[in-house]
VOVEX-301565 format. One line per 4 residues: number of its first residue (from 1); for each residue x, y, z of C-alpha. Coordinates in nm, 3 decimals. Layout:
<nodes>
NUM = X/Y/Z; ...
</nodes>
This chain:
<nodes>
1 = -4.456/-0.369/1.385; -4.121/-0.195/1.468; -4.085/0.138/1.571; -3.740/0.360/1.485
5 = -3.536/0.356/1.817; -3.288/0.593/1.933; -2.964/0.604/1.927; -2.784/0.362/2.150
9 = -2.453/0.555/2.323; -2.155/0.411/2.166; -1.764/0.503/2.275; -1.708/0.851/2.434
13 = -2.075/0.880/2.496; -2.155/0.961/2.078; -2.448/0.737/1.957; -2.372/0.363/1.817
17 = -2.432/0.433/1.449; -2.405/0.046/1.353; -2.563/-0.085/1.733; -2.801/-0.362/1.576
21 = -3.213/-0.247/1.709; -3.393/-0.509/1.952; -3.573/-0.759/1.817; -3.938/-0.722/1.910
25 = -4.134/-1.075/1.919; -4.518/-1.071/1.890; -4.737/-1.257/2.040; -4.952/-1.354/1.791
29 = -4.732/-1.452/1.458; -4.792/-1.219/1.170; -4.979/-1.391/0.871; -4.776/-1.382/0.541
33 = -4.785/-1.073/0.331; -5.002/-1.093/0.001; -4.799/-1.059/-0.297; -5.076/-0.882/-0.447
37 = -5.111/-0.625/-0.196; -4.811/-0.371/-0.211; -4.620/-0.337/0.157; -4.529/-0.023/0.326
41 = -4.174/0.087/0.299; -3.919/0.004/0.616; -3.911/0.341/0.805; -3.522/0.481/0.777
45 = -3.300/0.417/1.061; -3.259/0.740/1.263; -2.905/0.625/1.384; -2.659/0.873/1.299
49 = -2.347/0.987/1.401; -2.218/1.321/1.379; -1.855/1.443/1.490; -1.544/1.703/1.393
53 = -1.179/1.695/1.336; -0.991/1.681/1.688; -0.978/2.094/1.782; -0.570/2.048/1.709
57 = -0.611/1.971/1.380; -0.544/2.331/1.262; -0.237/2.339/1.438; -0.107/2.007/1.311
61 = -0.160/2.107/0.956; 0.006/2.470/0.989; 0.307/2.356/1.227; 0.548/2.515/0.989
65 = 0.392/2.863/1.082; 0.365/2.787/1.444; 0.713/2.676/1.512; 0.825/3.000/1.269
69 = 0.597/3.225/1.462; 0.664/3.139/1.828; 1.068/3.128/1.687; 1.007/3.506/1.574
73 = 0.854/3.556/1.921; 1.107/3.403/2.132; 1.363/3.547/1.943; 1.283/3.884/1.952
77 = 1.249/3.813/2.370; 1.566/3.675/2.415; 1.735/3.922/2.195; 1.610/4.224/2.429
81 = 1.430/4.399/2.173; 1.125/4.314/2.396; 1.022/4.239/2.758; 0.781/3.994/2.874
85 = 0.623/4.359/3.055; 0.534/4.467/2.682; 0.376/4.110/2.574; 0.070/4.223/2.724
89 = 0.083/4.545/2.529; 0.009/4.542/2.204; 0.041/4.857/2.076; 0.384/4.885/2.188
93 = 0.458/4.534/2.085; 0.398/4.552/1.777; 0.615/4.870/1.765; 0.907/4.674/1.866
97 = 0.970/4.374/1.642; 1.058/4.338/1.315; 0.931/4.320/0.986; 0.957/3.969/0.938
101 = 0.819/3.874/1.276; 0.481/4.059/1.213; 0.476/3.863/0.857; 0.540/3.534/1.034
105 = 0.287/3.603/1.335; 0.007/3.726/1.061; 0.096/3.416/0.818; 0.077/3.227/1.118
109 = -0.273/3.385/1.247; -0.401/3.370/0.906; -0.342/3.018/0.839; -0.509/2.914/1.222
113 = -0.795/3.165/1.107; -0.918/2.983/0.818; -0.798/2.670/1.014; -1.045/2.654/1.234
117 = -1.323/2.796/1.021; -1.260/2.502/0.778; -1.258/2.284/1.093; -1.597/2.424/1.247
121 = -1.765/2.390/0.895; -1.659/2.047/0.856; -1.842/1.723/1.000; -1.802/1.349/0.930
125 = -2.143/1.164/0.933; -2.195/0.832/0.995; -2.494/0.614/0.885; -2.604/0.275/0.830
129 = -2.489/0.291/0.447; -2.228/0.480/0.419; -1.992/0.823/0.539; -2.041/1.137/0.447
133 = -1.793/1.445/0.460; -2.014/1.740/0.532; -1.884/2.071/0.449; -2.076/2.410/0.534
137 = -1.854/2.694/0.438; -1.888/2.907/0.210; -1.940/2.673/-0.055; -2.156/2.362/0.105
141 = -2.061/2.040/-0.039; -2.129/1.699/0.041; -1.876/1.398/-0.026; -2.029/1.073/0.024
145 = -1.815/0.732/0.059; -2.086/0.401/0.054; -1.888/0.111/0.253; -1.906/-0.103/-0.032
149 = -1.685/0.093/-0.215; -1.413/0.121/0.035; -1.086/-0.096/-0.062; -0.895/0.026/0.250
153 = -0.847/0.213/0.512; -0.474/0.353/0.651; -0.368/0.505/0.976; -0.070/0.769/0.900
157 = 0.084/0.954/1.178; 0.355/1.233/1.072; 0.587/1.365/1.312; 0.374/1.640/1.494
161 = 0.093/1.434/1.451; 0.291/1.198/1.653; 0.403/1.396/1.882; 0.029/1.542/1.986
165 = -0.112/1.151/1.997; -0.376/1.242/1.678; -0.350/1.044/1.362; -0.498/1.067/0.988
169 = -0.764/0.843/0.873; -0.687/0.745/0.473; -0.961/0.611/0.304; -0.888/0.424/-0.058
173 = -1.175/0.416/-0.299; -1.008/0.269/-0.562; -1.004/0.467/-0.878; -1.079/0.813/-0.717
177 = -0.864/1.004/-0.508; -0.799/0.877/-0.149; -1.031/1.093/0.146; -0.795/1.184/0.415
181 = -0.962/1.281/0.754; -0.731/1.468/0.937; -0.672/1.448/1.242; -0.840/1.218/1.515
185 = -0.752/1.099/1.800; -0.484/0.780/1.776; -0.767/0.602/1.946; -1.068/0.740/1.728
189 = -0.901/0.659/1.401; -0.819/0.290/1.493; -1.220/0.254/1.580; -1.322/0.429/1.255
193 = -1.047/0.201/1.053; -1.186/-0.155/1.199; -1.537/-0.037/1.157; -1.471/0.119/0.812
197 = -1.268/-0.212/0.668; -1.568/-0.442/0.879; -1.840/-0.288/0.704; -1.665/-0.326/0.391
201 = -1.660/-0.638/0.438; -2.034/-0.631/0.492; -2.002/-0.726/0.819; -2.309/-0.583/1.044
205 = -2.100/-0.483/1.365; -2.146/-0.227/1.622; -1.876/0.060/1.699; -1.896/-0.123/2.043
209 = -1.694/-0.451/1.870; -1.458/-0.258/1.675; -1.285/-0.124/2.002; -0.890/-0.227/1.989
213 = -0.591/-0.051/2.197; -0.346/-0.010/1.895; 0.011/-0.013/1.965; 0.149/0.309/1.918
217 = 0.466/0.201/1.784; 0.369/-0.041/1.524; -0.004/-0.077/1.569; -0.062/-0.414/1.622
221 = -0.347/-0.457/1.844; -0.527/-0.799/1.975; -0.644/-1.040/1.721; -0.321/-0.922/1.479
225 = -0.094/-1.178/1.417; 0.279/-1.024/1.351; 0.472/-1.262/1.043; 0.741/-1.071/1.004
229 = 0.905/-0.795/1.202; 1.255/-0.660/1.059; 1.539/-0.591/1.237; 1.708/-0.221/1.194
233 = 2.017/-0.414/1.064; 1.848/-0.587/0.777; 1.752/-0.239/0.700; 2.071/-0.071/0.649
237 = 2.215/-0.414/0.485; 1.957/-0.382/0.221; 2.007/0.024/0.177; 2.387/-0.024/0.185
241 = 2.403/-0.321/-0.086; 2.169/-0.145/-0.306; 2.199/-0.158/-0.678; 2.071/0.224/-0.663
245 = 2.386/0.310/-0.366; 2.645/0.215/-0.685; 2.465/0.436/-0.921; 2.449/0.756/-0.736
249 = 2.861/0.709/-0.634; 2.930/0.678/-1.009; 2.717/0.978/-1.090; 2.971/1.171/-0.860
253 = 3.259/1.045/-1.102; 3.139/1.216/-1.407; 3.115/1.575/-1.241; 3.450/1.472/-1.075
257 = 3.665/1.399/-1.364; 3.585/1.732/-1.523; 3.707/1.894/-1.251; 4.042/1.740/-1.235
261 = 4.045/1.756/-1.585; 3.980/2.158/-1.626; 4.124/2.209/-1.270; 3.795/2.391/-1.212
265 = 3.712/2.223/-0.829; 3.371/2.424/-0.814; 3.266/2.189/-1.076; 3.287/1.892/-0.807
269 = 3.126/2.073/-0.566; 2.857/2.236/-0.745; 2.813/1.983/-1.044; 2.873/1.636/-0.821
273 = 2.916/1.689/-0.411; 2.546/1.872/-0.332; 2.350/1.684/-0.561; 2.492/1.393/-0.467
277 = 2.444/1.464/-0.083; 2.102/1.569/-0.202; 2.006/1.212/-0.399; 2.203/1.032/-0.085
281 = 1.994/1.215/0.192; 1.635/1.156/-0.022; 1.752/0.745/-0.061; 1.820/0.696/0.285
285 = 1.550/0.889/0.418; 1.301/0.666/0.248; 1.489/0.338/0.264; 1.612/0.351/0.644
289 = 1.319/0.593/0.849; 1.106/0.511/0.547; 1.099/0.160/0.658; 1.262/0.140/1.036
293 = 1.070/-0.033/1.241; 0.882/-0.268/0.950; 0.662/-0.513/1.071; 0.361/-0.734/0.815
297 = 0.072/-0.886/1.035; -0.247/-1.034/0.943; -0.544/-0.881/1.114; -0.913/-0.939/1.084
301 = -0.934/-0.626/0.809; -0.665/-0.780/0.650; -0.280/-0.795/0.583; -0.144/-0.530/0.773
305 = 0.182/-0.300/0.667; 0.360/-0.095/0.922; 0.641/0.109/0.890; 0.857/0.447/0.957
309 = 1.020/0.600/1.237; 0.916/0.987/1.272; 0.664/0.914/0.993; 0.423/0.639/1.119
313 = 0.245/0.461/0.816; 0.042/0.141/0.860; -0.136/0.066/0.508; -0.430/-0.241/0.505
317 = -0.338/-0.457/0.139; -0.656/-0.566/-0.057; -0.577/-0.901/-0.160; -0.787/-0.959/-0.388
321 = -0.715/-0.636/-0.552; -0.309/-0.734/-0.593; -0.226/-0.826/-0.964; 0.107/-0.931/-0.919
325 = 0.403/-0.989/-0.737; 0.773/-0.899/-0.777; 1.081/-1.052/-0.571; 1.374/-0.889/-0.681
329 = 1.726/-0.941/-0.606; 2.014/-0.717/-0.686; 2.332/-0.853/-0.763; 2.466/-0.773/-0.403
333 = 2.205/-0.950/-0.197; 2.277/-1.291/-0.370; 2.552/-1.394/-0.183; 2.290/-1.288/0.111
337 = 1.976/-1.505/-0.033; 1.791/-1.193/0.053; 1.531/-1.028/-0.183; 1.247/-0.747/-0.215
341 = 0.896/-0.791/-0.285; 0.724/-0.537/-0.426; 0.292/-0.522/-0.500; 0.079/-0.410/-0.836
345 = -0.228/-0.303/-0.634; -0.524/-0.160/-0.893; -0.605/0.166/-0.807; -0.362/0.211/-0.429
349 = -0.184/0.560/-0.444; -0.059/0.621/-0.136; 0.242/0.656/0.070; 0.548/0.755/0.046
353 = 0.678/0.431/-0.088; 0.426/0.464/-0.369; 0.566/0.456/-0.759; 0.284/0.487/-0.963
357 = 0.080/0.196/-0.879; 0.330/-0.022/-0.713; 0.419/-0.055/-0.330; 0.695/-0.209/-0.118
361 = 0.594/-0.530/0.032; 0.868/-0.671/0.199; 1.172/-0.418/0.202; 1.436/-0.699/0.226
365 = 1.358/-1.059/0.339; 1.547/-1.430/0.350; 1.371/-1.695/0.189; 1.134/-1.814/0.491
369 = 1.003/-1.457/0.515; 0.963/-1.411/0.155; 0.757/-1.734/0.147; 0.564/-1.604/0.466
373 = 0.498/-1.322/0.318; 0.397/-1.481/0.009; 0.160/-1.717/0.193; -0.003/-1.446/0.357
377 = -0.150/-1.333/-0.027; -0.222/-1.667/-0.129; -0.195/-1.958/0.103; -0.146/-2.227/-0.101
381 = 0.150/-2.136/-0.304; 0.493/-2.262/-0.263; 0.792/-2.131/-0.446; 0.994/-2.491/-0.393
385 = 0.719/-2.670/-0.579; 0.715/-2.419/-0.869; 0.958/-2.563/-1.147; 1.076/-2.323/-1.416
389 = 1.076/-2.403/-1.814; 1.374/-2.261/-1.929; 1.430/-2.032/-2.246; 1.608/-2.301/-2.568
393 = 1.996/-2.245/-2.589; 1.976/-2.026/-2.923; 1.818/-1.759/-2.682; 2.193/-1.702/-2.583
397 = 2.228/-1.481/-2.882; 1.995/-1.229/-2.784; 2.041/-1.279/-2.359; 2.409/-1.406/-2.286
401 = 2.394/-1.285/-1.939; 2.062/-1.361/-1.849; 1.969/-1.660/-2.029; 2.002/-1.942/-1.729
405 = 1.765/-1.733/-1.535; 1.500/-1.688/-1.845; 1.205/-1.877/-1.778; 0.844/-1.943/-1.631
409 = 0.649/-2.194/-1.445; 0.327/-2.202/-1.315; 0.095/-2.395/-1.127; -0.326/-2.416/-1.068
413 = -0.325/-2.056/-0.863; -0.023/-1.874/-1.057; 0.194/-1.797/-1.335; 0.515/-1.689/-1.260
417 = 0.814/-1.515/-1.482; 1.141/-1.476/-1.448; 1.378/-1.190/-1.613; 1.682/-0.952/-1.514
421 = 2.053/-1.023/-1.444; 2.210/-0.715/-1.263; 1.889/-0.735/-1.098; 1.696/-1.069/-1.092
425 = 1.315/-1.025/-1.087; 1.055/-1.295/-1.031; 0.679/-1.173/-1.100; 0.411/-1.365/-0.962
429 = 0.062/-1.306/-1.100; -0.257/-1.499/-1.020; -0.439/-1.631/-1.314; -0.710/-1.479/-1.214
433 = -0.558/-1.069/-1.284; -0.439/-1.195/-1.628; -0.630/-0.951/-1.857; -0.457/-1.052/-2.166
437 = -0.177/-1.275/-2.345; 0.015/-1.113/-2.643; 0.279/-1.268/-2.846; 0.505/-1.070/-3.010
441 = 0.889/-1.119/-3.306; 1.085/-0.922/-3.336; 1.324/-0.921/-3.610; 1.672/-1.133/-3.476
445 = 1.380/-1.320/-3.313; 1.235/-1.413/-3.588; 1.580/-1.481/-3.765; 1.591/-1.769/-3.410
449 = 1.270/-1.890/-3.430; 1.171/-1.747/-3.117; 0.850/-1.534/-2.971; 0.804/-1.355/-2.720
453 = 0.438/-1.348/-2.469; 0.372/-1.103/-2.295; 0.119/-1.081/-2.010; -0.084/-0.771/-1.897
457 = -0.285/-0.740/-1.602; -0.524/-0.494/-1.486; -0.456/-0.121/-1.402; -0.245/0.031/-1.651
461 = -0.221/-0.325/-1.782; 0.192/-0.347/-1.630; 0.316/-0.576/-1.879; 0.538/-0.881/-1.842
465 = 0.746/-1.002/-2.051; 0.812/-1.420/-2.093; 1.117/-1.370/-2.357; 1.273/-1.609/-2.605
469 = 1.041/-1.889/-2.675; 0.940/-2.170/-2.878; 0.663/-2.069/-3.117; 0.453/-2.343/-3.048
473 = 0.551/-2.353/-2.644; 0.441/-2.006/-2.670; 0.112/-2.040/-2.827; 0.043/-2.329/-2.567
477 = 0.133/-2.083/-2.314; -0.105/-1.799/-2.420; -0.369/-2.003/-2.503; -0.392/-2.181/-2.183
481 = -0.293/-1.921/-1.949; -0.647/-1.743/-2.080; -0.868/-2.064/-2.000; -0.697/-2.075/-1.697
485 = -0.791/-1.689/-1.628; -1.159/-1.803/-1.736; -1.193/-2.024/-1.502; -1.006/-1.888/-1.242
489 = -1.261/-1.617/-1.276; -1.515/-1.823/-1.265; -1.420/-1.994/-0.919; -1.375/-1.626/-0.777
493 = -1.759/-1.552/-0.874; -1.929/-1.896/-0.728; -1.737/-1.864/-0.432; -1.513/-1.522/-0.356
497 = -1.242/-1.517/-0.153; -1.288/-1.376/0.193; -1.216/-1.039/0.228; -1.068/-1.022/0.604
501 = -0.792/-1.162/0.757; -0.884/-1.594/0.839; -0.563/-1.732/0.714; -0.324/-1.778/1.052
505 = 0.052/-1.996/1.016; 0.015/-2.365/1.086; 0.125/-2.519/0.784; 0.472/-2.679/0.881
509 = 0.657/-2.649/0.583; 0.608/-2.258/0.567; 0.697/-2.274/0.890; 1.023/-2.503/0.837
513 = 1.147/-2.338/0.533; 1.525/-2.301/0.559; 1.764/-1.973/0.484; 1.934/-2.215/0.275
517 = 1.678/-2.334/0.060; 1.826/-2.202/-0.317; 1.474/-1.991/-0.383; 1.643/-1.792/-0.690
521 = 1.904/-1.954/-0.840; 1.901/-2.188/-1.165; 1.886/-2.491/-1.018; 1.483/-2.494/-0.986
525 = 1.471/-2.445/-1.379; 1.503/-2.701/-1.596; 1.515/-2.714/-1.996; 1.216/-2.794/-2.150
529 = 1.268/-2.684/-2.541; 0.957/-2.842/-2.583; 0.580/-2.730/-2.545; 0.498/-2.826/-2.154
533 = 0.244/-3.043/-2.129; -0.112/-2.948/-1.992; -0.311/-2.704/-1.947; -0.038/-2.521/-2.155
537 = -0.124/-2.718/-2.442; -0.173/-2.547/-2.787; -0.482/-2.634/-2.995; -0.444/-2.837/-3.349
541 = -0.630/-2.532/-3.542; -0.868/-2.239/-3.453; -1.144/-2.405/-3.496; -1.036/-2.683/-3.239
545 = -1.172/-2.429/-2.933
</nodes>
């Protein structure tokens, strides 16, 4: 029989809460239990770990008061309306400075106050099944987080975080809110993040093997293998040729011409130059130190985002939780052949980059690192072998600008849409997120002959739109894109897709892929007014399936 052990020492001396027991080898073999005779219950492991917030943590969350107290302070010093004699003095001190001092110094002791009672009350436990948030305040409560929940687990490190070497521990769920441990050590929260994402992955590791040194400028560590790291220039071309930059100049005009017009010029200031300095300093802020400094890897939790310059933010992708994929291309990047991927993740909300449920992928790319980045989500797709079925020339009617690009293709992994003309947009959805396939006429539609199918995937079921087809190309299209689904489903449930990080770059021709090859123009489509052959063929009748 086995006997509960005690707890193995794991990294800075705390005890290994995942260290594996010995195995104990008798020497006479046991005979085989009964199945009659009930069996005595395994005894529970005793291997916990128990630990706190770093003691800064307090001060990392209530910097604003700090910096506004010890500025009061200072001050007040340097000013002469105290000496450093009367620091020691507080009776006399307090005598001396302002008003608004004492407010900031007792905001400031106030906030540290219930700081670090929130911080002594608070433990994270460890066990073999899960981690538990253990709060013993004045109201007790008692979060628990089982590993097989967790989707993924993010490092972010804002500026005095940075500054201090301590880092917060994000912890996705899915559908409930995020837990945020805050802070740890830079060092402490890249060992809870491996062992976190390895248990999810029901891996049975030790804290002993989850032990990487983390870069602390774009934390790639050993193992990680770095796909694409983008230059600082790529990042101001993309900001600068913006279809948003255009926008916010020509909201200035408005605000503008009424002031010449009324001769009023506090109209232009008040109406058009602060809010415009306003929008301008929020869009570069999050598309230049939003992204500085951007690099994707591959890691053995999984594809690895890392970006931000005083804001450090490196954000672990589920996979197999991505329902599509967008590569967009604004009207200024084509001469470029540069685009932006952005991810439909169900249930991420987090970061900065965040709207609603969708997240920046690739900032700006050329066509070899949006097909590297592509490849890193699913390895066998290749946008050169994907050959688009074009919209039929009456479609002009209702999309003159944008009817060459109109179309979709789609292959045995994905279905993929194309739409825009300001901004092009290509969205890439595996068959196996497709929830649902509507088709929809509208009127002048209907006056053409054409329908429209929609797709929706999981989430808030984010729609897209396949515009301007044949009716019976359309049916065919709906109808097999769900038995593809099916069985796409089906493959996922005999054998899932692994959950960490094993694909690495060796094929050649991701490797090889030219700037020049013509990803996003026209010339991939080609017209096909008829219904594509299988599996997007329609059935004779109802009754046929």
């Amino acid at each position: 029989m086995t006997t509960p052990q005690d707890p193995t020492p794991g990294l800075d001396g705390r005890p290994d809460f995942a260290a594996p027991p010995p195995s104990i080898t008798d020497a006479s073999p046991a005979p085989p239990p009964d199945a009659t005779t009930p069996q005595p219950l395994a005894p529970l492991s005793p291997r916990v770990s128990e630990e706190r917030l770093h003691p800064l943590s307090p001060l990392v969350r209530g910097w604003v008061f700090v910096l506004a107290g010890g500025y009061a302070l200072f001050s007040t010093i340097i000013q002469g309306q105290i000496r450093w004699e009367d620091v020691t003095r507080i009776g006399s001190l307090v005598e001396q400075m302002s008003g608004w001092s004492l407010a900031l110094i007792a905001a400031l002791l106030l906030s540290l106050g219930f700081g670090y009672w929130g911080w002594w009350t608070t433990k994270i436990v460890i066990d073999d099944n899960e981690l538990r948030l253990e709060n013993t305040g004045a109201f007790q409560e008692s979060k628990r987080i089982a590993f097989s929940r967790i989707q993924s687990v993010d490092i972010n490190q804002r500026l005095a975080a940075r500054l201090l070497g301590l880092a917060e521990v994000t912890i996705d769920v899915g559908a409930d809110a995020p837990t945020t441990l805050s802070f740890l050590t830079r060092t402490r929260a890249t060992q809870m993040r491996d062992y976190l994402m390895a248990r999810a992955h029901r891996q049975q590791v030790a804290t002993s093997d989850t032990v990487r040194i983390a870069s602390a400028w774009d934390d790639s560590a050993q193992g990680d293998q770095v796909l694409i790291r983008l230059h600082p220039g790529e990042i101001i071309l993309g900001a600068v040729l913006s279809s948003e930059l255009p926008f916010l100049l020509l909201a200035f005009l408005v605000p503008l011409g009424f002031s010449i017009w009324l001769q009023q010029p506090w109209i232009a200031l008040g109406a058009g130059v602060l809010p415009l300095i306003i929008a301008m300093g929020g869009f570069l802020s999050k598309r230049l130190v939003g992204q500085f400094n951007y690099t994707l890897a591959t890691t053995p939790a999984g594809i690895r985002l890392t970006r931000g310059l005083t804001t450090l933010h490196s954000q672990t992708i589920p996979a197999h939780r991505v329902q599509s994929v967008q590569i967009s291309q604004p009207l200024l990047w084509r001469p470029l052949k540069r685009a932006r991927l952005t991810l439909t993740v169900l249930g991420l909300k987090l970061g900065d980059d965040s709207q609603d449920l969708s997240t920046v992928y690739l900032p700006i790319g050329n066509p070899r690192q949006i097909q590297l980045a592509l490849t890193a989500l699913w390895p066998n797709l290749r946008l050169e072998d994907l050959r688009f079925h074009r919209t039929p020339r009456r479609a002009r009617w209702l999309s003159p600008l944008s009817w060459s690009w109109l179309g979709y293709a789609g292959d045995d992994q994905v279905l993929a849409v194309r739409d825009g003309w300001f901004e092009r947009h290509q969205t890439i959805i595996p068959h196996a997120r497709l929830q649902s396939m509507q088709i929809s006429q509208g009127p002048l539609e209907r006056r053409l002959r054409l329908v429209t199918v929609v797709a929706l995937t999981g989430g808030t079921l984010t729609h897209t739109r396949i515009k301007h087809l044949e009716a019976d190309q359309a049916r065919g299209l709906a109808f097999g894109e769900m038995d593809l689904a099916r069985e796409a489903r089906s493959q996922e449930r005999q054998a899932p897709p692994p959950t960490g990080a094993t694909w690495h770059l060796t094929s050649p021709t991701a490797a090889e892929s030219t700037d020049e090859a013509h990803l996003w123009t026209p010339s991939t489509s080609i017209v096909d007014p008829q219904p594509p052959s299988p599996p997007y063929q329609a059935p004779a009748s109802p009754a046929d399936r």
